[in-house]
TORSE-959245 format. One record per residue: residue in one letter; y, x, z of N, C-alpha, C in turn. Coordinates in steps of 0.02 Angstrom, whole numbers, plus 50000, padded with zeros to 5 digits. Layout:
N
AYXZYXZYXZ ...
This chain:
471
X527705073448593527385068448636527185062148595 X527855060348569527445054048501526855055448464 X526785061548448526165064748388525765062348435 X525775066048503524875065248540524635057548551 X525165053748561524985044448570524835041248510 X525465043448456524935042348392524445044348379 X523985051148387523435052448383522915051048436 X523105048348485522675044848544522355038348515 X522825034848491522825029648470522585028348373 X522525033348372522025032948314521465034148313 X521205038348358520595037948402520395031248396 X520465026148426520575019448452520495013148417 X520815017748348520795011748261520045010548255 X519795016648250518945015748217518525017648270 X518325012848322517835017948350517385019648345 X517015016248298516355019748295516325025548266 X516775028748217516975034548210517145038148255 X517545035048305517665041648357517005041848387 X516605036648410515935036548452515505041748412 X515455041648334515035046848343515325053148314 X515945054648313516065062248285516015064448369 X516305061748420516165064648476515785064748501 X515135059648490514355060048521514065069448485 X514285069048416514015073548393514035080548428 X514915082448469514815085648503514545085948570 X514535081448612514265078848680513365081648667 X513145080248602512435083348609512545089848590 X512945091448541512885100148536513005105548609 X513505104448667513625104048727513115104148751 X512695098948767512155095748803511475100848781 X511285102448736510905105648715511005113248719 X511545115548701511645124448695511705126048788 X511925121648835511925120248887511055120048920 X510815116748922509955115848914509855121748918 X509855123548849509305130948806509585135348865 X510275137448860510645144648909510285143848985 X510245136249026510135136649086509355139549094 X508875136349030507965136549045507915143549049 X508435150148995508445156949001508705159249063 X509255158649073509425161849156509325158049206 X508775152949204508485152249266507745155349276 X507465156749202507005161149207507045167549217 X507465170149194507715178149218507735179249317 X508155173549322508445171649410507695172049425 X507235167349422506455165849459506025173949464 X506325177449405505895180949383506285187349428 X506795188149443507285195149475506945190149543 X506865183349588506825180949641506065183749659 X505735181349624504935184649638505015190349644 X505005195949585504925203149605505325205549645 X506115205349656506505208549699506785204949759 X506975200349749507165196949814506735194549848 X506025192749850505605190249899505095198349898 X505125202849877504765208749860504975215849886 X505255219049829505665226149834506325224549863 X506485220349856507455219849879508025221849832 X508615221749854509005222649781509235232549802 X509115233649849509235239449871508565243349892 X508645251249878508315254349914508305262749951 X508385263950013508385269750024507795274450003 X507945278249978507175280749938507465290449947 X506755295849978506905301649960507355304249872 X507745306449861508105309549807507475309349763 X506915314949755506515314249705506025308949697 X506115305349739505345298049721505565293849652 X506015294249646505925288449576505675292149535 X505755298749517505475302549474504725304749490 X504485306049544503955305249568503645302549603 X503355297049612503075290649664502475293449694 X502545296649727501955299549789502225300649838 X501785301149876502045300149956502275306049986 X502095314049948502405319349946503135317449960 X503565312149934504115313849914504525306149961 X504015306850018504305303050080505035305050110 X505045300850175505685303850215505365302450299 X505745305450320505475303850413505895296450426 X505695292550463505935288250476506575286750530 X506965283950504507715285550548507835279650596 X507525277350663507755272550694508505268550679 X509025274050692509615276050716509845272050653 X509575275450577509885272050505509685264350491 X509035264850530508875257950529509275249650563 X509475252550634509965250650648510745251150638 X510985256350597511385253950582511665249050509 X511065250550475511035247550421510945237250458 X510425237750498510675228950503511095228650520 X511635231850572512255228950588512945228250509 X512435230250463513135230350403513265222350393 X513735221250367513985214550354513725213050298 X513365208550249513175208650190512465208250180 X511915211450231511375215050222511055208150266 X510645206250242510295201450230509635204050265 X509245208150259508625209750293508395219650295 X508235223250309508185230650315507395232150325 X506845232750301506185233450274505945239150258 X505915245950332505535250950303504725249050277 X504375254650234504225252850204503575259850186 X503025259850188502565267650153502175262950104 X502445265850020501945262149966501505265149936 X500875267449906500685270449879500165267549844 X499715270549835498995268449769498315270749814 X497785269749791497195270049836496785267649787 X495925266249797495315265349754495145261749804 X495035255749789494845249649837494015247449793 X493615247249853493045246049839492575243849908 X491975236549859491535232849908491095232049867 X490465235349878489765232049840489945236549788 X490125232149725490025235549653490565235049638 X491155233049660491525232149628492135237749653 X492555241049595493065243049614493765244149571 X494225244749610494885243749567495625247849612 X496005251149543496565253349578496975247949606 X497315250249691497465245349690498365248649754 X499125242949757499575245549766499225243349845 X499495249049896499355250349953500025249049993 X500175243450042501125243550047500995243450151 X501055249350166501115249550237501825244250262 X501765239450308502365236250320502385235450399 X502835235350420503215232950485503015224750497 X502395222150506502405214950487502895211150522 X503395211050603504045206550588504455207650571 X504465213150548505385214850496505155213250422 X504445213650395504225209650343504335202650320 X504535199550374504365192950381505035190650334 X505695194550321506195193450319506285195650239 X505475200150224505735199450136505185198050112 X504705199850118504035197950051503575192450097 X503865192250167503265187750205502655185750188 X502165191050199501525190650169501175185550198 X501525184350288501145180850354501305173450309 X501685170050282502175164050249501515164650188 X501295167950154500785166050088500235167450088 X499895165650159499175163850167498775158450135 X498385160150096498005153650060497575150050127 X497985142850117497825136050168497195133150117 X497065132050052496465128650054496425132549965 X495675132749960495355135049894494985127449865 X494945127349803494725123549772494045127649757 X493445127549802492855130449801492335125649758 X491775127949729491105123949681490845119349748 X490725122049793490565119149849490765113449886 X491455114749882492015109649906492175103749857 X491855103649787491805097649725491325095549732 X490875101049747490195095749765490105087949837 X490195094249886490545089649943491025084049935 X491405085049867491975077549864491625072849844 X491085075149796490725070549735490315065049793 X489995068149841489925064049890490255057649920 X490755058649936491255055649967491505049749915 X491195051149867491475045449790492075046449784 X492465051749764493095053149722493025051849690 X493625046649628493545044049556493465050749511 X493025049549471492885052149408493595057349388 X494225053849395494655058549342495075061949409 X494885061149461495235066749512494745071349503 X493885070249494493495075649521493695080949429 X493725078449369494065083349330494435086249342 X495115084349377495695087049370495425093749436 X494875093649477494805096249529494525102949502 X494025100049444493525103949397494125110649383 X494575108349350495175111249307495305119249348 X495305114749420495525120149469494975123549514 X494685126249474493965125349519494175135849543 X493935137449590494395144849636495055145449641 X495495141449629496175139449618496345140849702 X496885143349721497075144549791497845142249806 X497965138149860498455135549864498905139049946 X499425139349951499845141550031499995133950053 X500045129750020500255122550049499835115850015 X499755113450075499745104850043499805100049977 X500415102749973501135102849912500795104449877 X500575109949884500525116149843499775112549777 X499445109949827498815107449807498725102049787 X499295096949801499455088149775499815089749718 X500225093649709500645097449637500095097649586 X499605104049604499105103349551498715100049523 X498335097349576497945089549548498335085049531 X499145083949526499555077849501499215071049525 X499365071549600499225066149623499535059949625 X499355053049647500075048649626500075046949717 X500425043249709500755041349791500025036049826 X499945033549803499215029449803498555033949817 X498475036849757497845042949768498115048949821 X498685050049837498565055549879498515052449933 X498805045449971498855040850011497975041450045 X497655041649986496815037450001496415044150005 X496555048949941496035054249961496295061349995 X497085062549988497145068949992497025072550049 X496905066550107496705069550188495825072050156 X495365070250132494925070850130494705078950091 X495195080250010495205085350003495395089850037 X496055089350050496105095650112495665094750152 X495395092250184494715095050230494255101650209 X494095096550137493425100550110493625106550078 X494485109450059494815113250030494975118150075 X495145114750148495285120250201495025126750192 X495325133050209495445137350213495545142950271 X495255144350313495195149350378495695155950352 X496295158450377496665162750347497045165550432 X496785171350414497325175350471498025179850456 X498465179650521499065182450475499095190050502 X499355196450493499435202450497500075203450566 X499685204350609500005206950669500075215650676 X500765217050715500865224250720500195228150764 X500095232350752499645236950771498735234350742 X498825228550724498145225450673497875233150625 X496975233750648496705237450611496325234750526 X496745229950502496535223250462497125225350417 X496785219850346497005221150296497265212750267 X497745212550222497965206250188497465208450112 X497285205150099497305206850004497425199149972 X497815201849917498135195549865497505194349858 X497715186749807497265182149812496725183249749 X496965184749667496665189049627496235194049625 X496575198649669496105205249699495665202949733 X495555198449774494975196049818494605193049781 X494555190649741494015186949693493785192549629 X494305195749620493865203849582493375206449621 X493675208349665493225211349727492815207549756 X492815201549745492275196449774492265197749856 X492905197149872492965199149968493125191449989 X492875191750055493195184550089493385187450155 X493525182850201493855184850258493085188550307 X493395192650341492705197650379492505202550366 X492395202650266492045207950234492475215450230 X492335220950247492565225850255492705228250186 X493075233050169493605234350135493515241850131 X493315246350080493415254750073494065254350011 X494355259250064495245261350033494955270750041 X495135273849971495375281449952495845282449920 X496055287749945496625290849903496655297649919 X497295298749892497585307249932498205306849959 X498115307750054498645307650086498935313550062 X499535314250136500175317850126500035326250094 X500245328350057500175335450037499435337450046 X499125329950002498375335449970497815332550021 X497955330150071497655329250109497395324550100 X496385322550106496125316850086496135310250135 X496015303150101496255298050155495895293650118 X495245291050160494825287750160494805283750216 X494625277650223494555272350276494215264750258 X493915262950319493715257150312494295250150336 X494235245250306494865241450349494455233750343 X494265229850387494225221950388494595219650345 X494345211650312494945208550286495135204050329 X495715203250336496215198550404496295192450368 X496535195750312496925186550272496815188050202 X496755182650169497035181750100497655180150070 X498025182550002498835179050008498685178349944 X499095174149912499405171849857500075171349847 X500165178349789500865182349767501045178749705 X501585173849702501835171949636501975175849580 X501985183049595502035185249530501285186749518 X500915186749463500485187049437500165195049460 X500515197749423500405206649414500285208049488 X500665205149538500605208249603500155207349632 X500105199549607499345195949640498605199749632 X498715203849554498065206249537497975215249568 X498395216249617498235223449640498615224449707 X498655219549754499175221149826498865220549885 X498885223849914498435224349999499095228450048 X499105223350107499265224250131499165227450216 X499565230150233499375235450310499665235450373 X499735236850432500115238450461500465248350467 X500965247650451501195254550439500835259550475 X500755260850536500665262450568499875265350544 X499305260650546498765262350517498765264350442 X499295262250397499495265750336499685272650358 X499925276450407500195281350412499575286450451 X499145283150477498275286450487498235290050443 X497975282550390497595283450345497855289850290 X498645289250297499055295450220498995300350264 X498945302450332499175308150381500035309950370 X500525302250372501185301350349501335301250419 X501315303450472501475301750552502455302750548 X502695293750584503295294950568503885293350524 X503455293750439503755294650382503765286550346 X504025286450280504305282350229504485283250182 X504055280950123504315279550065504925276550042 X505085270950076505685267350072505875264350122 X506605262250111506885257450171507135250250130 X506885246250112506905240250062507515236850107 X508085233950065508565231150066508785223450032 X508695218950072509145214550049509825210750063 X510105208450016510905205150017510785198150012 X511565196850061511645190750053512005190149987 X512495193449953512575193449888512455196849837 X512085195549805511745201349751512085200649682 X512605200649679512995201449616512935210049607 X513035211649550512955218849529513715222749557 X514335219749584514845222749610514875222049699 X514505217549696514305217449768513605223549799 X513225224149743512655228249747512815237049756 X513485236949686513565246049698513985246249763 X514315240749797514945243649837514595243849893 X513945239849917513655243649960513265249149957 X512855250649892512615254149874512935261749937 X513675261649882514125268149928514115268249993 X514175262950028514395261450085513605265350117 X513125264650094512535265950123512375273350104 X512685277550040512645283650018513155288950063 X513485285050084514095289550140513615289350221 X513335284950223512915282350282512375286650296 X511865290350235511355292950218511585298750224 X512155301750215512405309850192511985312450145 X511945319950146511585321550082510815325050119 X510525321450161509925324450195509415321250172 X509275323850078508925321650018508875315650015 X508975312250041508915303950024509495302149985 X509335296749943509835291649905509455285749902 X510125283249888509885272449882509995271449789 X509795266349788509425263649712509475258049722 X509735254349653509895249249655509105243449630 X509055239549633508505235849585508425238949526 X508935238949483509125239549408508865248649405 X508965252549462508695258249446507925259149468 X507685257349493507175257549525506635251649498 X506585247649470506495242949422506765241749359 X506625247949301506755245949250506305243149198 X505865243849225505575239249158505405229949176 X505535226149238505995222449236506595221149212 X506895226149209507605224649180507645225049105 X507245230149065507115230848994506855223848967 X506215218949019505925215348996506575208248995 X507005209249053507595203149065508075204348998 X508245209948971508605213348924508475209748860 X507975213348841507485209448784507245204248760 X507335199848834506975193248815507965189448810 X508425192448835508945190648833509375190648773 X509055196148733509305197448668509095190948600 X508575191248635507975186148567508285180348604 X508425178448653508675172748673509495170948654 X509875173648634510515173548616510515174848510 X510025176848505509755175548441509665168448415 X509165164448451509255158748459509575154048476 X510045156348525510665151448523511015151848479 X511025157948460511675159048390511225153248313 X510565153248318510535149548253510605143048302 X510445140648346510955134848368511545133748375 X511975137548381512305137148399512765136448295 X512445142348256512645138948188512485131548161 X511775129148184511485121548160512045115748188 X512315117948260512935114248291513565112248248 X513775120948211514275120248185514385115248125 X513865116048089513845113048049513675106048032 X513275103948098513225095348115514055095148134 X514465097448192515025096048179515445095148132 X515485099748070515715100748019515605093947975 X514955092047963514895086947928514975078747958 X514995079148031515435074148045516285074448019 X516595082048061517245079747999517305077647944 X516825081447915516925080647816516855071047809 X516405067947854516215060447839516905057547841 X517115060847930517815057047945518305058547886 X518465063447858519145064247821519015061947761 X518405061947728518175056147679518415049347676 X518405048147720518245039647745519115038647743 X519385043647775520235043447790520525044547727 X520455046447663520415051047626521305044147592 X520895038847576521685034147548521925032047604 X522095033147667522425030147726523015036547720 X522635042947729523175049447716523655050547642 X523265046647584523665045647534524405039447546 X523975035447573524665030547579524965032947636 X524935036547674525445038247749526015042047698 X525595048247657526095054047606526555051847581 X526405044947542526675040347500527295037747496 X527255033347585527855032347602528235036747656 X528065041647652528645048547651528565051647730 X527955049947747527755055347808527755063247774 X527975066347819527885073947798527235075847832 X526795081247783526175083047793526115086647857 X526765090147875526415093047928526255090347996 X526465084847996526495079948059525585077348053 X525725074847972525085072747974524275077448007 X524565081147996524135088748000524185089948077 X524545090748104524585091448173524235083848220 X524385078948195524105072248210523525070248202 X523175074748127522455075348147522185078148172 X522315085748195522015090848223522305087148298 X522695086348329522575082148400521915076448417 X521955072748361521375067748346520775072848377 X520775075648342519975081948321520105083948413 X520535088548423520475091648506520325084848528 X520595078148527520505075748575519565073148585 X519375072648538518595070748511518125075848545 X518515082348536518175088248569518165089848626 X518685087848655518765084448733518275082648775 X518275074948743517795069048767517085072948728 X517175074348679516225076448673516005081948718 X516635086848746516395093548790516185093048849 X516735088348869516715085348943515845081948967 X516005077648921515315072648922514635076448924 X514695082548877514055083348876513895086148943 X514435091648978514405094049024514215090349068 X514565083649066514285077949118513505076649122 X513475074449078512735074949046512055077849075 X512355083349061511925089249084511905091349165 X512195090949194512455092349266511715086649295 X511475083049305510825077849308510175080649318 X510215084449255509605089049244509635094349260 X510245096349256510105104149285510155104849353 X510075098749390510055098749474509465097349487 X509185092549433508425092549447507785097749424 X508205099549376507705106549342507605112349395 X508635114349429508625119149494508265118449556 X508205113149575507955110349644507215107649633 X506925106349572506155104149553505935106849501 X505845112649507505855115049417504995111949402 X504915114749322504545112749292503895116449319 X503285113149339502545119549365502035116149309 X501955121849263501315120449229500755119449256 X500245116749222499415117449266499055119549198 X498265117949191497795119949152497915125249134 X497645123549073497725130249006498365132149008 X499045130349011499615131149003499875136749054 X499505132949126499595137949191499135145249180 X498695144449154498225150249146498475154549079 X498905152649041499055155948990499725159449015 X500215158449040500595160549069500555165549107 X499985164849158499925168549204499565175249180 X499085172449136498935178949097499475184649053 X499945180449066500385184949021501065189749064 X500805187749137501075189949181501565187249190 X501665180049206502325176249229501965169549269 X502475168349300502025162249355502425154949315 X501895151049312501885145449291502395140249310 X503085143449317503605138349341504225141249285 X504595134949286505135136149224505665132549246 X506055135949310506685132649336507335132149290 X507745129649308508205129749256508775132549313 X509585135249294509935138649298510445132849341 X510755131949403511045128149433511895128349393 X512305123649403512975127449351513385130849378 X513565136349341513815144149342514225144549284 X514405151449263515115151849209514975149949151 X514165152049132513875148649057513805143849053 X514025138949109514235130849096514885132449045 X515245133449084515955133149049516015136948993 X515695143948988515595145948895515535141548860 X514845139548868514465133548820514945129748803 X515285127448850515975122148829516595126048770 X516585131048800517235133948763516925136748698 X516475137448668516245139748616516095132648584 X515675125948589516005123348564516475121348546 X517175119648600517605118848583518125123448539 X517645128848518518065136148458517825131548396 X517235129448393516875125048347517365122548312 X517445115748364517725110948358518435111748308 X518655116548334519395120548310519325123548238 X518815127248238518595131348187518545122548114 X518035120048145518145111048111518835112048084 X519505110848127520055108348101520005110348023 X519995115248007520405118747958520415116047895 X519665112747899519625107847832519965103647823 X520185098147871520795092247863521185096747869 X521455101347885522205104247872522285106047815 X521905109547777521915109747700521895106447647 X521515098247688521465093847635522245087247638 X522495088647717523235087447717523725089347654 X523585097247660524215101147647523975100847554 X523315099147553523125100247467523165093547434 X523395087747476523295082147462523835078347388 X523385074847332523625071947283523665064947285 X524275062347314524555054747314524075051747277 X524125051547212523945046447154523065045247169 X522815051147183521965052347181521895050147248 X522365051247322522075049147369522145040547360 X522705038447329522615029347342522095026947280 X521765029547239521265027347194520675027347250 X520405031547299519745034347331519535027147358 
């Protein structure tokens, strides 16, 4: 107990030494903290888009469809499973589901495109297509019309920037133009006018179509213009149809945006000659941890019996999401590790300054007849305690931003937004709310920190009286 107050209190002698051997860690903390959250909150955004507002973390699927994705390899639809699946405890939303592929074509233009028959109010509860209706377009027409109205010069650029740009909100559209509290005050009633947007939403038994917002500008469709969908229904059978467009949507994931039309099942099941049937029964949880995921998994495989159906988890049924989360997770822990070495060694060379500097204080303690190992234990308390206050702190630190990063993350625009998106990721970069890789980050510095000691313990135990009181 004396050692730790003496070494509290030597803390205390020099502080600006302690201020910065422990600042040094408070930023190494603060930073390896940062980097870990900007990765698994991008992974999180990126599993939130495709599976949790999308596919779900679960899915009842015929036995052979993952291996073969045609509608051949449907199931009849089970009221009975359907209901008992919402009454499970855990299960968050239950989303049958007929998906398939089709040749979508208007005028000249045509493109493969994903075909997703849905239940539109049991939809509502996972991909809510009715929820991402584009409310206003940034049309050539609609800049011209502002230019009128005398918008300053550097709103009508920033408008330029966004010129077919499609927004679901307000927000959505004061975000992009980076409006200030003043300018949206004076003009933003006026843009939304001229930005407005006529958008219908997908009602049950509707002979109408949704199409993402991408696909509609390939296809050069607007709301009214009719719509030719082919394919090959159930066992061979051909399936051709005309369908209105009802609405337009805008799908945050990129990829989805550029090929998704949406249906009412029912007329999806016309059109395949699927009378009845389902591709899937899409599942979501209120907890989607991967031990929470298989134990219902079972719970729903005992539920199913063996009358060819099985359930699939995300991770099976989405793997090349998961290869791409994998991969980018690998190169990302790559990089922390050379941070996480550049750390060690800024730590390191703060000790080396400190035990320098101490270098004749430890000669004269030897001198008059302290035994080394006290000394040694008295600095390495020093050191934990530095590592302490620098671990703590940074954590403190950081906790600020990573509430504001979680709750406001970062949304690119311009070139930045368009480069992204081209690369198939949506232009937002949330950060990771705090979770256990808070507390790694801490404890791996603080191995650091430790790993540090060893040098003052050696230069304790190697220490020469005569040479340390000359230094």
């Amino acid at each position: 107990m004396n050692l730790l107050k003496i070494a509290w209190r030597n803390l205390w002698r020099n502080r600006r030494r302690t201020i910065i051997t422990a600042s040094s860690i408070l930023f190494a903390v603060f930073f390896v903290i940062l980097m870990r959250s900007f990765q698994l909150g991008t992974y999180g955004h990126m599993i939130k888009l495709s599976i949790e507002s999308y596919m779900g973390f679960l899915q009842v699927q015929h036995e052979d469809y993952l291996d073969d994705m045609t509608i051949d390899n449907s199931f009849e639809s089970n009221i009975e499973l359907i209901g008992q699946l919402d009454k499970m405890p855990g299960i968050k939303a239950v989303v049958p589901r007929l998906e398939t592929f089709a040749l979508a074509s208007t005028g000249d233009q045509t493109k493969g495109v994903a075909v997703v028959g849905v239940d539109p109010g049991r939809e509502l509860n996972l991909s809510n297509p009715n929820g991402r209706l584009v409310q206003y377009r940034v049309t050539p027409a609609a800049i011209e019309k502002l230019k009128e109205y005398g918008l300053p010069e550097k709103l009508l650029k920033k408008l330029s920037v966004l010129k077919n740009s499609s927004f679901v909100s307000s927000d959505g559209l004061r975000a992009g133009i980076k409006m200030s509290d003043t300018e949206a005050e004076k003009y933003l009633p006026v843009i939304l006018e001229q930005c407005s947007f006529n958008n219908n939403p997908l009602v049950t038994g509707d002979d109408g179509v949704l199409v993402s917002d991408r696909l509609a500008k390939f296809l050069q469709l607007t709301l009214g213009d009719t719509l030719i969908l082919m394919g090959q229904g159930y066992q061979g059978a051909t399936a051709a149809g005309l369908y209105p467009v009802r609405g337009i949507i805008k799908i945050p994931a990129p990829d989805l945006d550029n090929k998704l039309i949406y249906m009412d099942i029912n007329k999806a099941r016309e059109l395949y000659n699927l009378e009845g049937r389902v591709t899937s029964i899409a599942i979501n949880l209120h907890d989607n941890s991967d031990q929470n995921m298989l134990k219902t998994k079972n719970k729903i495989l005992a539920m199913v019996g063996n009358d060819h159906k099985t359930v699939k988890t995300w991770k099976e049924f989405n793997k090349v999401l998961l290869q791409q989360i994998q991969s980018d997770n690998q190169s990302g822990k790559l990089i922390l590790g050379l941070l996480y070495f550049i750390v060690f060694f800024g730590i390191f060379g703060t000790v080396l300054m400190m035990i320098h500097e101490r270098k004749r204080e430890f000669g004269i303690l030897v001198s008059i007849g302290m035994k080394r190992y006290k000394l040694a234990v008295i600095t390495m308390f020093e050191m934990m305690f530095m590592g302490l206050i620098g671990v703590f702190s940074g954590i403190v630190l950081s906790l600020p931003l990573l509430y504001l990063g979680h709750e406001y993350p970062i949304r690119f625009t311009g070139d930045m937004a368009r480069i992204m998106e081209d690369m198939g990721f949506d232009a937002v970069m949330p950060l990771e709310w705090v979770d256990m890789y808070v507390l790694w980050q801490g404890l791996i510095v603080a191995f650091m920190v430790i790993l540090s000691c060893l040098y003052p313990l050696r230069k304790v135990f190697s220490l020469k009286e005569v040479e340390a009181l000359r230094a």
